[in-house]
C-alpha positions in Angstrom: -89.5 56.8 12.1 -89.6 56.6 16.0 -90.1 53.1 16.2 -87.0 52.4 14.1 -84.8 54.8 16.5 -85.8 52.8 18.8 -85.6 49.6 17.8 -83.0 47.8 19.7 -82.0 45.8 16.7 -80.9 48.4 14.6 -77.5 49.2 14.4 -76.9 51.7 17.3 -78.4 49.9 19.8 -76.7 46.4 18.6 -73.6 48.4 19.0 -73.8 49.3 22.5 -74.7 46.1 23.4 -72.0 44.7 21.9 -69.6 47.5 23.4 -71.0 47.0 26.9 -70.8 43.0 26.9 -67.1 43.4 26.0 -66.8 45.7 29.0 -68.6 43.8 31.2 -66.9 40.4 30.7 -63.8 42.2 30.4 -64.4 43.4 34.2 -65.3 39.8 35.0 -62.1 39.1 34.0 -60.0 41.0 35.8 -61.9 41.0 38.7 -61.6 36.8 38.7 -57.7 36.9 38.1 -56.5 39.5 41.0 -56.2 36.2 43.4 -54.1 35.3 40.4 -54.8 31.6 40.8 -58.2 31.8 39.5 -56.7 33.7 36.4 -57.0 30.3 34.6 -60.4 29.6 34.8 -61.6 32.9 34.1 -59.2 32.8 31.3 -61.5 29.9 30.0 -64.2 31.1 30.7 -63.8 34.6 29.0 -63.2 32.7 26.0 -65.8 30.4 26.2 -68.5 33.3 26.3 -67.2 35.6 23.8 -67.1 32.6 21.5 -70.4 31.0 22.2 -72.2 34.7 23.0 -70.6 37.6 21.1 -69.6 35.4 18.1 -72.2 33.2 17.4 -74.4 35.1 18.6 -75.9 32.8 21.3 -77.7 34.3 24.6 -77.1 34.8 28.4 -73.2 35.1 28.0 -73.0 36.5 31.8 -74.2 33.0 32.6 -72.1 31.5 30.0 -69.2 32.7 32.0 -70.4 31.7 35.1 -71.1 28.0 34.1 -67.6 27.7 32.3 -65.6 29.3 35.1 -67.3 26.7 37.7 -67.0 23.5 35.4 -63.5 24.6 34.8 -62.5 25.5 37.9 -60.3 22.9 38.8 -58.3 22.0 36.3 -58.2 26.0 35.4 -56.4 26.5 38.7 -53.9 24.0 38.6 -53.3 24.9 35.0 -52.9 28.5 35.4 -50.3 27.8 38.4 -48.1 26.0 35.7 -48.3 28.4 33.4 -47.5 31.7 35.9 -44.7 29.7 37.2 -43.4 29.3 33.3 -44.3 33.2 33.0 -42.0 34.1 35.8 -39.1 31.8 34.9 -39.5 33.2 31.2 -39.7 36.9 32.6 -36.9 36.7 35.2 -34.4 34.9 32.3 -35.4 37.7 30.1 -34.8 40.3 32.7 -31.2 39.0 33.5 -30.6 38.7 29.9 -31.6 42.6 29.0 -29.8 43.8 32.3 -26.5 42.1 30.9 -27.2 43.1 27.1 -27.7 46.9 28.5 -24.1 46.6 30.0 -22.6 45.6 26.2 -22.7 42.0 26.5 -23.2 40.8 23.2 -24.2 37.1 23.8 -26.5 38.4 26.0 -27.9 40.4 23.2 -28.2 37.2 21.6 -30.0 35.2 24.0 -32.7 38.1 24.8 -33.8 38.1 21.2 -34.0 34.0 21.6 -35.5 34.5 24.7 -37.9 37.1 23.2 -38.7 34.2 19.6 -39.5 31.8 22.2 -41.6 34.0 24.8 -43.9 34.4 22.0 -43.9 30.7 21.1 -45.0 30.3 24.3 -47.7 32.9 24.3 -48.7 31.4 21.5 -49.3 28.0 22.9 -51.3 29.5 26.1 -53.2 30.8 23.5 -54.6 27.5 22.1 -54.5 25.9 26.4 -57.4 27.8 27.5 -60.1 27.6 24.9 -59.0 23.5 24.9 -59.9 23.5 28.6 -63.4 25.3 28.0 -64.3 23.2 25.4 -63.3 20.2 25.6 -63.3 17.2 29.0 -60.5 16.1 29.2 -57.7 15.4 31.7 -54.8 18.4 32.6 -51.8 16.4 31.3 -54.4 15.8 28.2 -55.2 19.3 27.8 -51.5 20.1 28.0 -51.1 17.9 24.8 -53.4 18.9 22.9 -52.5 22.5 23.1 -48.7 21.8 22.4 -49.9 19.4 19.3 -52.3 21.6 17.9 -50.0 24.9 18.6 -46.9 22.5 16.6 -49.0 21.6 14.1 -50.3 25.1 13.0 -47.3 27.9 13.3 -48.7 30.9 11.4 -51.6 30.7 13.6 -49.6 30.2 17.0 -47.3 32.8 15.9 -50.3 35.3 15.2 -51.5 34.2 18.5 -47.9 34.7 20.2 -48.0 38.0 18.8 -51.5 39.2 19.2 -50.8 38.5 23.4 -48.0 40.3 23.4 -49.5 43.3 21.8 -51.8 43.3 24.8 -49.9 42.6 27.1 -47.6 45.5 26.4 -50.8 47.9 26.1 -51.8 46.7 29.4 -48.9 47.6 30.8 -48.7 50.8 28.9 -52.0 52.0 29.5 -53.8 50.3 32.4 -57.2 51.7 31.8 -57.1 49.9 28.6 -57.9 46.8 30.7 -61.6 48.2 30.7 -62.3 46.0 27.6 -58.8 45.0 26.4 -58.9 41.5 27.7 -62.2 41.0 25.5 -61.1 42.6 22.2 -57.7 40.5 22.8 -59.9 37.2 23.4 -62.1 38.2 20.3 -59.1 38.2 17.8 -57.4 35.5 19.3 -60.8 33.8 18.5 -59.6 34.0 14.7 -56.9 31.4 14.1 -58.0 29.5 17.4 -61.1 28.7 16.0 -60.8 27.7 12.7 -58.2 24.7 14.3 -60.3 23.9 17.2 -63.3 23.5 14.4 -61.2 20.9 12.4 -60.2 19.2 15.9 -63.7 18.8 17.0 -65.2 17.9 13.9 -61.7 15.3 14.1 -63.5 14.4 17.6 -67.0 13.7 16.9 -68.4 10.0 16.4 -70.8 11.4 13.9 -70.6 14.8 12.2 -73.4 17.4 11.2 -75.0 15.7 8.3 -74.8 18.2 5.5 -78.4 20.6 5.8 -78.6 19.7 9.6 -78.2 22.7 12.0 -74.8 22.6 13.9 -73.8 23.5 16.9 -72.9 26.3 18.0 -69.5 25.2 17.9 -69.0 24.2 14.5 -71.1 27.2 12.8 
């Protein structure tokens, strides 16, 4: 009976590894994006361990992290300047808009709920930019593309994406301590649509596919 207590692969003890991984590179996360211009690579790089480590289950996702944020590092910079210089333009429009719809101005109205459709859109899109840059080389302008054409060509799940961000964002905002392992959790169920695309893209990619009965990688399990 003792010995199965104790045996860190039942269920109890899978748990709180599972529960302190999350916090852990949660932390990581925040930590890494205070200078705010390394918020991109440790973007990537959270989403590169949570889905190599926590859902497929492969080892050493501390390391993981580590190596993704350092290969990534460059283009995760430059990209993340682009997109917190979209954020801000987005955020400022939407803050004159709601200012001028508060004082009864009914276009305004108008244009803060189009303002707020295509925030999401956009949240949506910077959903799909990251885990492009951690797993695939490419160029910045080619990373860009990809992550527009892929967002285009699948709605529901940029939309569920769009959403999911915004969810968190706002509970970051709402509860700060939530950051403890939000960002994680957030990264874990954006996992869900983002993955089943980048699957077919990479499959798409490869000169020669898994043959059928041949272990894949941990990529395309």
């Amino acid at each position: 009976m003792w010995s199965s207590i104790f045996n860190p692969q039942n269920g109890f003890f899978q748990a709180v590894d599972l529960i302190f991984n999350l916090a852990a590179l949660s932390l990581l996360w925040v930590a890494l994006s205070l200078p705010l211009v390394t918020a991109g690579p440790a973007t990537a790089a959270l989403y590169y361990a949570l889905v190599k480590c926590i859902r497929r289950g492969e080892p050493y996702p501390f390391k993981n992290f580590f190596q993704s944020f350092r290969l990534n590092l460059k283009q995760g910079i430059l990209s993340g300047l682009i997109c917190l210089v979209g954020i801000d333009v987005v955020s400022r429009s939407l803050g004159m808009a709601y200012g001028m719809a508060l004082a009864g101005n009914k276009p305004a109205v108008v244009a803060l709920t189009a303002g707020a459709v295509l925030a999401v859109a956009l949240l949506g899109v910077l959903g799909f930019l990251f885990p492009v840059l951690s797993r695939f080389t490419l160029k910045l302008g080619g990373v860009f593309a990809l992550s527009f054409r892929l967002a285009a060509a699948h709605p529901l799940s940029t939309l569920a994406v769009g959403l999911l961000l915004s969810a968190a964002a706002f509970l970051a905002w709402l509860v700060p301590v939530s950051l403890l392992i939000l960002p994680a959790l957030a990264g874990l169920l954006v996992s869900l649509p983002v993955e089943r695309v980048l699957k077919r893209q990479m499959l798409q990619s490869m000169e020669q596919p898994p043959e059928e009965g041949e272990d894949p990688p941990w990529y395309l399990r």
